[in-house]
C-alpha positions in Angstrom: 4.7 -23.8 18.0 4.9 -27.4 18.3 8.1 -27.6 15.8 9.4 -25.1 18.5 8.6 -27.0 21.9 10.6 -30.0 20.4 13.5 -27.8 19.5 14.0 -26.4 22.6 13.8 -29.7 24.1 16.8 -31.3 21.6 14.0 -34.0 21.4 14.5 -36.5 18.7 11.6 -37.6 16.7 11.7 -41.4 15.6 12.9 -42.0 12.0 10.4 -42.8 9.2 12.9 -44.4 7.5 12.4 -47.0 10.7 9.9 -49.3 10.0 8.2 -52.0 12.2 8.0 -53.6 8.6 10.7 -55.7 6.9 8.9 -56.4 3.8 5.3 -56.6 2.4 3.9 -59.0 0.1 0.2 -58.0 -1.0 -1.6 -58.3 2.3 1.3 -60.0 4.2 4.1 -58.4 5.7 7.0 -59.6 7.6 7.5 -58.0 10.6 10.9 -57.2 12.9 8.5 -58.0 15.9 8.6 -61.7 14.7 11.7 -62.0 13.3 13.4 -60.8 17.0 12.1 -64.0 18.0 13.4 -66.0 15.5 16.7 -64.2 16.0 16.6 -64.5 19.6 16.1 -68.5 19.8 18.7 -69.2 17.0 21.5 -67.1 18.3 21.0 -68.4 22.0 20.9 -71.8 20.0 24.0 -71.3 18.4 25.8 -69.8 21.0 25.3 -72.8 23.2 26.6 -74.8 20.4 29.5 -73.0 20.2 30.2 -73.4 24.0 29.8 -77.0 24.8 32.6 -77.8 22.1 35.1 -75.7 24.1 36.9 -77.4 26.1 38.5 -74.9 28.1 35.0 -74.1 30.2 34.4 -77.2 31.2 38.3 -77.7 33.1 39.3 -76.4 36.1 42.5 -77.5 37.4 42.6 -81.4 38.0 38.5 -81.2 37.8 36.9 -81.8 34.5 33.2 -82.4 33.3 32.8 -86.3 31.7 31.7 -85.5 28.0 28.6 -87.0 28.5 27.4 -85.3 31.0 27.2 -81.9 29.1 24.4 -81.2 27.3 25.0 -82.7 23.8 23.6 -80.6 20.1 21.0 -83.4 20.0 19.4 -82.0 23.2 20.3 -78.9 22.7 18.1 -79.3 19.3 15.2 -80.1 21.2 15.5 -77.5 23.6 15.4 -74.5 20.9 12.5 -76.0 19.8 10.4 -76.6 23.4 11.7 -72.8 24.6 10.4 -71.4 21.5 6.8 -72.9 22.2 7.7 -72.0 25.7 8.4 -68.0 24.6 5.7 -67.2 22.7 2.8 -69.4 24.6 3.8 -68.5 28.0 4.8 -64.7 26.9 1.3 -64.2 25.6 -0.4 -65.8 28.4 1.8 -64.0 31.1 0.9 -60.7 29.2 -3.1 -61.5 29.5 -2.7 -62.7 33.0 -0.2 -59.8 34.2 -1.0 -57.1 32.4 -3.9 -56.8 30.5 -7.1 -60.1 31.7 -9.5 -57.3 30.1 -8.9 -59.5 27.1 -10.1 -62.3 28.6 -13.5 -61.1 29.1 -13.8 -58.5 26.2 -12.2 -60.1 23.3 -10.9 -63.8 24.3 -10.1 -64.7 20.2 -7.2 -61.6 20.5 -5.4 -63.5 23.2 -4.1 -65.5 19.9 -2.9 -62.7 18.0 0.6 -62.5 19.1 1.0 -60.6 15.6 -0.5 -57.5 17.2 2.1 -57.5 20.1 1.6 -58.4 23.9 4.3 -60.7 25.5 5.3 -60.8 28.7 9.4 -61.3 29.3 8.0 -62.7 32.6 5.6 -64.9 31.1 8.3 -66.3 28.7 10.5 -67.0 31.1 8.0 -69.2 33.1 7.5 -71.2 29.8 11.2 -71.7 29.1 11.6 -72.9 32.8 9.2 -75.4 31.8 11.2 -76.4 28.5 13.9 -76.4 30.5 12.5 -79.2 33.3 10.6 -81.1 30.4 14.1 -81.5 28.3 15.7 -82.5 31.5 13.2 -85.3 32.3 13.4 -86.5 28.4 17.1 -86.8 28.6 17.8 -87.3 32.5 20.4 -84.6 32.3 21.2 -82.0 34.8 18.8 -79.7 35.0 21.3 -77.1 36.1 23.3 -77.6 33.5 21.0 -77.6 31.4 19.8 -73.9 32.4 22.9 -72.3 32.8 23.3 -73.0 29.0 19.8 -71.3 27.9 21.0 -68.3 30.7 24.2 -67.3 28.7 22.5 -67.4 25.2 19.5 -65.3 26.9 21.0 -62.2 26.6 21.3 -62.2 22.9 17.6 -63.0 22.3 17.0 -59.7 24.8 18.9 -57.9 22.6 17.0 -58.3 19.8 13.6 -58.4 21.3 13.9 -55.2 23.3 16.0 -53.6 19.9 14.2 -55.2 16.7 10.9 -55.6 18.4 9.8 -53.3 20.7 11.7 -49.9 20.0 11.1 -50.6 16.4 7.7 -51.4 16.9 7.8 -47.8 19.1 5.9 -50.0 22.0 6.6 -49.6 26.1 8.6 -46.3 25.5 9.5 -44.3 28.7 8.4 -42.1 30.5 8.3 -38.0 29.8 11.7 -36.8 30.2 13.6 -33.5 29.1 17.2 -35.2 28.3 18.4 -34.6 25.6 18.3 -38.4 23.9 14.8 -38.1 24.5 12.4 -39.4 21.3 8.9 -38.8 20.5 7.0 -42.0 19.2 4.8 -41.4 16.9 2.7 -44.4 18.9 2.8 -41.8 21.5 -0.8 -39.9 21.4 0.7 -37.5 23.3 3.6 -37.2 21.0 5.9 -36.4 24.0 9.5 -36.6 24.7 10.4 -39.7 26.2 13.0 -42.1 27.4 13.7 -44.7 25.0 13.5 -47.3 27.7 13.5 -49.9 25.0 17.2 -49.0 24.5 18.1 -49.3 28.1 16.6 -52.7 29.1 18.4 -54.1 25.6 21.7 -52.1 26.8 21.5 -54.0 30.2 19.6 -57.2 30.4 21.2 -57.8 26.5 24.6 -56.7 26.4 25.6 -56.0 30.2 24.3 -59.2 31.4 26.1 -60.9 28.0 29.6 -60.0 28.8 29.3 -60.6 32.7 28.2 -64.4 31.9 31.0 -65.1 29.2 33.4 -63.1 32.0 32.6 -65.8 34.7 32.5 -68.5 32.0 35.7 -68.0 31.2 37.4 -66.1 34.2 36.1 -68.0 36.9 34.8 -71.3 35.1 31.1 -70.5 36.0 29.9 -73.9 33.9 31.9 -75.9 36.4 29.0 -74.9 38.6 26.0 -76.1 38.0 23.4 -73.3 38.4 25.9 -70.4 38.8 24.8 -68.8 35.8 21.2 -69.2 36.0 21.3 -67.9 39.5 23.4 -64.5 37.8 21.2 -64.2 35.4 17.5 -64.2 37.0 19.2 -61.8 39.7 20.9 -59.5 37.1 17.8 -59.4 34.9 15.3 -58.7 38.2 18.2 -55.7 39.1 18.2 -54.3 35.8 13.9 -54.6 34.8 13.6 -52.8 38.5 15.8 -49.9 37.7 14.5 -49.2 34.0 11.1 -49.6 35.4 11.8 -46.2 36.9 11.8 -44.6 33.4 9.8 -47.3 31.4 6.0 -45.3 31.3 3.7 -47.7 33.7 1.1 -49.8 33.0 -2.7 -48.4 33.6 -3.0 -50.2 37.2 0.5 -49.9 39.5 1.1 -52.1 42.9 1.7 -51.0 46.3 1.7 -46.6 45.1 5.4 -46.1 43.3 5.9 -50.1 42.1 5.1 -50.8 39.0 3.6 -54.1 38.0 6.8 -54.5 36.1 8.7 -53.9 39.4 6.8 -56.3 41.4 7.1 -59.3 39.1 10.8 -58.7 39.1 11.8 -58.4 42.6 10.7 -62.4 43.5 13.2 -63.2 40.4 16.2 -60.7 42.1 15.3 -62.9 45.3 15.5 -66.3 44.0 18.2 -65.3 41.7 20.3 -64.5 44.6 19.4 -67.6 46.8 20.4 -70.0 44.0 23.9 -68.0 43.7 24.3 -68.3 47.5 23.6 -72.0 47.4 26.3 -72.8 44.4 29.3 -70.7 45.7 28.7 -72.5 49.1 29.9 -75.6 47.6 33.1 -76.2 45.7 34.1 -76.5 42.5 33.1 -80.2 41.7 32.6 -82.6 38.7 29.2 -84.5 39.0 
């Protein structure tokens, strides 16, 4: 009978052949949760790289960005290395805090065990702001600068978080749905059709908000202001986290009846996102 619900809804059932596992070596195994990470912070790393030796961005006209005011592979260097510690300390901690400060009380060793999964994108964000600032004040570069160049590499790491880690890891699926992409988790105790929300948020805050960046990067020399891209970004990601949240399944406790937790943490983001865009395009073009 169930075999026949499922066909009638064209659900798909998730793989076996798709494993949160990479490898296992006697009692340890190496997880695509983990390596997403990994992934995430290189590739954003290397994609910076790969932009500060160009040129091209950092002209416009008779305007151009003295060498040594851009962000050089040194700092760059450092700042992989603070916005990992950033990711995974203030992910975990945004997760306790945000979503689930049962831990706190009940089990305060788990809050540790970032193996087990539990990070919060919001969370992470905080910490890499923090990176962010603390690079700045090492090297007394521009701070804007200096964000707008973890903002176009962000993307990527979204990408393979929301792909490698949590749809692989069948974790904050969506909600019941009768579509025909629908998937039942087996992580789902209710083995129900769902949206694979993990899917959308990596289609649009990964590869939507990717191309829009290196579009304004290289269409409308975004780089040449400081702050442009940062300000895109934190409004673009608050849009997109908003509208998924409407099929992402909601957390245990919701705010204010229909918003989600995941909806109110985003709309201050979609706010200051759009006040920081306001205040860059008000001035022009200029070389600092």
């Amino acid at each position: 009978m169930f075999d026949f619900f499922i066909n009638i809804l064209g659900a798909i059932i998730f793989p076996e052949w798709l494993s949160s596992e990479i490898a296992k070596i006697g009692p340890l195994s190496i997880k695509w949760y983990g390596l997403s990470y990994i992934i995430a912070i290189y590739s954003g790393y290397y994609y910076s790289i790969s932009v500060i030796k160009n040129p091209n961005l950092w002209t416009h006209k008779t305007k151009k960005i003295d060498a040594n005011k851009i962000p050089n592979k040194i700092i760059l260097q450092d700042l992989m290395f603070y916005s990992l510690l950033g990711i995974i300390i203030g992910g975990r901690i945004g997760y306790v805090v945000l979503y689930n400060t049962s831990i706190i009380w009940n089990s305060p060793l788990d809050i540790i065990k970032v193996w087990q999964g539990g990070m919060s994108f919001h969370g992470g964000f905080l910490g890499v702001c923090f990176a962010v600032y603390y690079t700045k004040l090492k090297y007394k570069c521009n701070l804007w600068r200096l964000s707008d160049l973890v903002a176009i590499g962000a993307p990527i790491g979204l990408f393979a978080v929301r792909f490698l880690g949590n749809f692989l890891n069948q974790e904050l699926y969506g909600r019941v749905t009768d579509m025909p992409w629908a998937i039942i988790f087996s992580t789902d105790p209710n083995l129900l059709p769902r949206h694979p929300s993990q899917l959308y948020e990596a289609f649009f805050e990964g590869i939507v908000i990717f191309i829009f960046l290196r579009f304004i990067m290289f269409k409308f020399k975004a780089l040449m202001r400081p702050g442009l891209c940062t300000g895109f970004f934190i409004f673009l990601y608050g849009c997109f986290r908003f509208l998924v949240e409407f099929f992402r399944e909601p957390d245990n406790i919701q705010q204010f009846g229909i918003i989600t937790r995941g909806m109110g943490y985003s709309i201050p983001m979609i706010v200051i996102g759009a006040l920081i865009i306001y205040k860059v395009i008000s001035k022009p073009i200029y070389n600092d």
